[in-house]
N, C-alpha and C positions, 0 to 999 in steps of 0.2 A: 504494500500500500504506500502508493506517495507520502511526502512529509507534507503536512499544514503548510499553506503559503506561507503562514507569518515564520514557520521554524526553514523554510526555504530563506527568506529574506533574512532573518539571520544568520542561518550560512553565509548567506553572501557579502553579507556584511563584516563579517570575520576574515571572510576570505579575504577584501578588498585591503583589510587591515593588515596583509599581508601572512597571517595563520595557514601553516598547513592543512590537509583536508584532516590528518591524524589529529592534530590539538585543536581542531575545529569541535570532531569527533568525542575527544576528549574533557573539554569545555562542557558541552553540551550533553553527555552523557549520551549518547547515538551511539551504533554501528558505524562505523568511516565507511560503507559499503553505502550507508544511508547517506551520507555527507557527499560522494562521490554520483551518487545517481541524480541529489539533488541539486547539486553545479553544472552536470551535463543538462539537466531538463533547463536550468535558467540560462544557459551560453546558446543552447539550441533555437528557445522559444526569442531572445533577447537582442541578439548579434544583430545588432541595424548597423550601416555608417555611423549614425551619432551615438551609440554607445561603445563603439572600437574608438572613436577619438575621446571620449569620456576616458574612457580604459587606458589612451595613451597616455594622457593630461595625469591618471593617478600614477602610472609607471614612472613620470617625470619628476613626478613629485618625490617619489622614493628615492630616485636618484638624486635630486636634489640633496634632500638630507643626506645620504650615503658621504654624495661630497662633501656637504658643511661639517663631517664627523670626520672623515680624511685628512681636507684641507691642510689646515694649519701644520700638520705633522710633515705632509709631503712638503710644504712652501719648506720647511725647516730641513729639509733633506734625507729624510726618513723613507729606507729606498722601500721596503714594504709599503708604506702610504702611496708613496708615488706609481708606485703599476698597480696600487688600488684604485687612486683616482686615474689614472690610464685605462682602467678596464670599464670604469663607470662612463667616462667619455668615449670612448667605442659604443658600449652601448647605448647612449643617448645617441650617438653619431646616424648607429643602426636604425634605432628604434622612430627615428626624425629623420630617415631618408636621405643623409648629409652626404653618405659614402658615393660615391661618384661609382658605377659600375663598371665592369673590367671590359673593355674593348680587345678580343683575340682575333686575329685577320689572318689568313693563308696568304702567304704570297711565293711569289713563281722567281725565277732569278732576277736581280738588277727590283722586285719590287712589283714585277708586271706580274700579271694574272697565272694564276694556277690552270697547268691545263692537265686533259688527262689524253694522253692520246690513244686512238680506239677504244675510249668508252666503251663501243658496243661489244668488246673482246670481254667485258666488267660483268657486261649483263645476258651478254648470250650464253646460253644453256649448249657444252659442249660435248662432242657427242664421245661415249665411252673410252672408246680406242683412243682418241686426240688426248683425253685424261691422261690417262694410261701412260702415251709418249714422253708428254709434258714430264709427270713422275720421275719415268725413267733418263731423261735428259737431265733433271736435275742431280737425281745421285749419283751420276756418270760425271756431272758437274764437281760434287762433293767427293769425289775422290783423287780428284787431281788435286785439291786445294787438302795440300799438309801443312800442317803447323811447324811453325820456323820459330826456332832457338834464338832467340838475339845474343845470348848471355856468353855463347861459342864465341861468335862475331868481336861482341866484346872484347874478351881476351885473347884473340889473336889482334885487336889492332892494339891492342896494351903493350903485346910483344914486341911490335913494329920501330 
């Protein structure tokens, strides 16, 4: 059986407080089975745009204090504070869409276009026997290629 709206809204109210679903659970004397079914039905029923930006505005908030608890420690050189507040600022970075995304581009020599020559060699279905060749060409290939010593090479031009 569901929990009461009003033991739902304070779940969420706890939760928002930033309480795990466990000491939510715990608080309230629940099952956290019950704590968990009742956050999923208000995220499900609830999720508009203007409550993801609610949502964000509290996450921001958290972070805010996070830092004003950091701060002073890291300005004073305290290297643990400082990649704490480095990690709060990444996450605010994330969470506020600051991070500029990664641009990755194929390029061909000199810069120009990637080509592929006979594509249609990529996507044609080849027939058994041509497999077959293929296969055998290449381990005919793999046997001519041994592996070379440098380390010989080495000490004879040591000798020299």
């Amino acid at each position: 059986m569901p929990a009461p709206v009003n033991k739902d809204l304070e779940i969420l109210a706890l939760r928002i407080q930033g309480l795990s679903q466990k000491s939510i659970a715990k608080k309230l004397d629940i099952n956290s089975s019950t704590v968990s079914r009742s956050i999923k039905r208000l995220t499900k029923e609830a999720v508009t745009p203007e409550v993801v930006d609610q949502l964000v505005l509290v996450e921001l908030e958290r972070l805010d204090k996070l830092t004003a608890a950091v701060w002073n420690n890291a300005m004073s050189g305290d290297d643990k504070a400082v990649n704490t507040a480095l990690r709060i600022m990444e996450r605010r970075a994330r969470l506020m869409g600051l991070d500029a995304p990664v641009r990755t581009e194929l390029a061909g020599p000199g810069g120009g276009p990637v080509t592929i020559a006979n594509w249609v060699d990529f996507v044609t279905v080849k027939p058994e026997e041509e497999v077959i060749d293929i296969v055998k060409e290449e381990e005919t290939e793999k046997k001519w290629l041994k592996p070379v010593n440098l380390s010989n090479d080495k000490k004879k031009l040591k000798s020299r």
